[in-house]
Each structure stands twice: as C-alpha cells, then as structure tokens.
C-alpha positions in Angstrom: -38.9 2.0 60.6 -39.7 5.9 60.2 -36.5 7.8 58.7 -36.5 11.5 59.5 -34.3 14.0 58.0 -32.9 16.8 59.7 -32.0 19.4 57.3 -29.4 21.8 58.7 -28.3 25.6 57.6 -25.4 24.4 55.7 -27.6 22.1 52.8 -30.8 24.5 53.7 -28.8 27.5 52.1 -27.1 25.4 49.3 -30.6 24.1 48.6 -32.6 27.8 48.1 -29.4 29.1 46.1 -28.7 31.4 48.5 -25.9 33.7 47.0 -21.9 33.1 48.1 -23.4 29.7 49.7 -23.2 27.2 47.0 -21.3 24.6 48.2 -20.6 23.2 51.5 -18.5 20.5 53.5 -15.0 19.6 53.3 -13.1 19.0 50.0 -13.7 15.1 50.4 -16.9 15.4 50.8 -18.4 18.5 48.9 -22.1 19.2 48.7 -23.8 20.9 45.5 -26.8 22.3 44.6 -27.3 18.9 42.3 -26.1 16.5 45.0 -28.2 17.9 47.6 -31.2 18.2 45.4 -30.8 14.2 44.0 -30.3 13.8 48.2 -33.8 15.5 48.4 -35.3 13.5 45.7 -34.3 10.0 46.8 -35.0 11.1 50.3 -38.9 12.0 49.5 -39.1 8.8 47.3 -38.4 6.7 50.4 -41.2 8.3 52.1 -38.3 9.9 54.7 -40.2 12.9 56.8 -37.9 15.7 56.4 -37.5 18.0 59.7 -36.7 21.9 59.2 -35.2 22.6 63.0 -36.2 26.4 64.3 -31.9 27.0 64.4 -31.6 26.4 60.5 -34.9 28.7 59.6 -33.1 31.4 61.4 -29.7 31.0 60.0 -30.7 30.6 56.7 -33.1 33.6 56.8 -29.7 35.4 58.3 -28.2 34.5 55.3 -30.2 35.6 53.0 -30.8 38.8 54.4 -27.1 39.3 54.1 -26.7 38.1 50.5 -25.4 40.6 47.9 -28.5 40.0 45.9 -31.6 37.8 45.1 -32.8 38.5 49.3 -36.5 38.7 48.0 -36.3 35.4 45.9 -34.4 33.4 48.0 -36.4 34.6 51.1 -39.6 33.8 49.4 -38.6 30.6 48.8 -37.4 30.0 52.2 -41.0 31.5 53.5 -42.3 28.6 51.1 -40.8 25.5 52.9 -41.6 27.2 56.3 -45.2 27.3 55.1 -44.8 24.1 53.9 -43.6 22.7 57.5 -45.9 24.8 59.3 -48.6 23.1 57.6 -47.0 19.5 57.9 -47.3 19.3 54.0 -45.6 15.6 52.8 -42.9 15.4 53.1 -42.9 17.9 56.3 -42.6 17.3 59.5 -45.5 19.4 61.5 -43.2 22.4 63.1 -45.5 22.2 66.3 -43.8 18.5 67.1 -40.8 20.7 68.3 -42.1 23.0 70.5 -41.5 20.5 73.8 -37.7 21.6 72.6 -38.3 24.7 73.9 -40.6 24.5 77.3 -38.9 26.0 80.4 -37.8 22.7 81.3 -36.0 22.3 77.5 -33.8 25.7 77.7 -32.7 25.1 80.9 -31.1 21.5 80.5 -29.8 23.8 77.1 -28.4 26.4 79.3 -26.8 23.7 81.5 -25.5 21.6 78.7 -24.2 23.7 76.2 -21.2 25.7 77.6 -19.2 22.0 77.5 -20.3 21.6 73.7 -19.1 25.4 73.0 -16.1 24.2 74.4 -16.1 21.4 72.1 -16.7 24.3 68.9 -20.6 23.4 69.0 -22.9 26.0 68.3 -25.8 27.1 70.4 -27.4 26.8 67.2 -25.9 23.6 66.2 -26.9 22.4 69.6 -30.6 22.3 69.1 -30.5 20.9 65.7 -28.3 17.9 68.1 -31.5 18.3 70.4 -34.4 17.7 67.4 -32.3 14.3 66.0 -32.2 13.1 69.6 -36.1 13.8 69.9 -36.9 12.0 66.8 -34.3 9.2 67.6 -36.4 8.6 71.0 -39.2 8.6 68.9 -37.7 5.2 67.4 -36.9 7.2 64.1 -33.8 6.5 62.3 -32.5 9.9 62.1 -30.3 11.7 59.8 -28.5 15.2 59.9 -28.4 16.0 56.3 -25.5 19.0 56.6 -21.9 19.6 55.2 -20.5 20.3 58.7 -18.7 16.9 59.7 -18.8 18.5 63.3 -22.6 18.0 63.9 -22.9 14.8 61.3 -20.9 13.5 64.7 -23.9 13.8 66.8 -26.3 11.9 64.8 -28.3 9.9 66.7 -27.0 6.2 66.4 -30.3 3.8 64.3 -32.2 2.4 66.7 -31.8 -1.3 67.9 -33.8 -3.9 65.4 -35.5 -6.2 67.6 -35.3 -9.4 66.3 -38.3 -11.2 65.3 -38.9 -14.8 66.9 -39.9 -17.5 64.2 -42.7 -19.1 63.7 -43.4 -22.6 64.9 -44.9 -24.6 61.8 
C-alpha cells in the first residue's frame, strides 16, 4: 500500500532552518532539525511520496520572509522543494494532483465546513492540509501528517482497511 506524507508548516520550517523556528511540538514530543531530517531520510527509503500542501508553501514562505536573517537562503531553498514538487521529482508528489482541492465546488464545502473547525482552534490553513490527507486517504494511501502540532496530527486520516486475502486451495 502507497504511504504519502503530508509535510506541514511546523516540520517544513524546522526542516529549511528557518530562523527562530527550530524546533516544534510539545515538550514530550519535540521535533529537531536531526529528528525531522532522519524522519525524511527513512521516509524516502520506504519509497513514501512526500506531499507539500499549497497552506504549508505559503506559511513557510510567510515565515521566512519575516525571519531576522538568512530570508534569501532559506527562501531559495524553499523555492527548491517547490520546484521539486512542481516537477513531481521522487520523492514528490506532482502539485497539480491538488488542484481538485480548490475547484468552485472544493472552496465552497471549505467555506461551509470550516467556521465549526475554527471553533474547534483549526486553521483555515490547517484545514486544507486536513483536506489533502483525506484526498490521498480516498486514494487508498496510508497517509501521514508529518507536523509538531498535535491538533492537526488528530485529523489524520485513519490507514485504510486491509482486505484480507482468501487462501489458496491446494
């Protein structure tokens, strides 16, 4: 079974270094720039397809724009994994495979959804990276939200039934 990899803001700006962002999660459960870059390396090892959502490309380029320093660097590098999943580069995800998220149809079951998940402290962004897992999860991937926020780790898609396989007669 296909595992995909959501990768959201949170481990996205750990990831690229981006200055005053080098940790993330809660104190039980802390992610570094070495835990989420041995995460990475297992992860592309197992032939996982790794998902950049449109939300965390904009956050992330938020936050580096805003860094005290290193903006060019860290925004190059950014630019570099957007190419990359642009381009559907292994292990990439093509970008285009999202775009259904965002027909006419798409923003407004958005619109009508997400006021009850801002209630529950869900952000708009947050709520499409929920959107992307669930797309890939009807896809029959097993999907994972690589992030440090324990909030949206909640949404993760649940693995996908194994059907069991009848045995052979002999």
């Amino acid at each position: 079974m296909k595992k995909v990899l959501i990768v959201d803001t949170s481990i996205l700006c750990v990831w690229l270094n981006v200055p005053g962002m080098d940790d993330c999660g809660p104190n039980h459960d802390k992610w570094d720039q070495q835990r989420v870059t041995a995460k990475i390396n297992e992860e592309q090892q197992a032939d996982t397809t790794f998902v950049l959502p449109l939300a965390s490309i904009i956050e992330t380029g938020n936050h580096i724009a805003q860094a005290g320093h290193s903006r060019l660097e860290r925004g190059q590098a950014l630019a570099e994994l957007m190419r990359k999943s642009a381009n559907e580069q292994t292990p990439w995800a093509a970008f285009s495979e999202q775009s259904t998220l965002w027909s006419q149809e798409k923003l407004l079951e958005l619109a009508n959804s997400w006021p009850a998940l801002a209630a529950q402290k869900l952000s708009l962004g947050d709520a499409t990276i929920k959107d992307v897992a669930d797309y890939y999860a009807q896809m029959g991937c097993r999907v994972e939200i690589l992030t440090g926020d324990s909030g949206l780790k909640a949404y993760e898609p649940p693995p996908p039934a194994e059907i069991p396989r009848r045995r052979q007669r002999q």
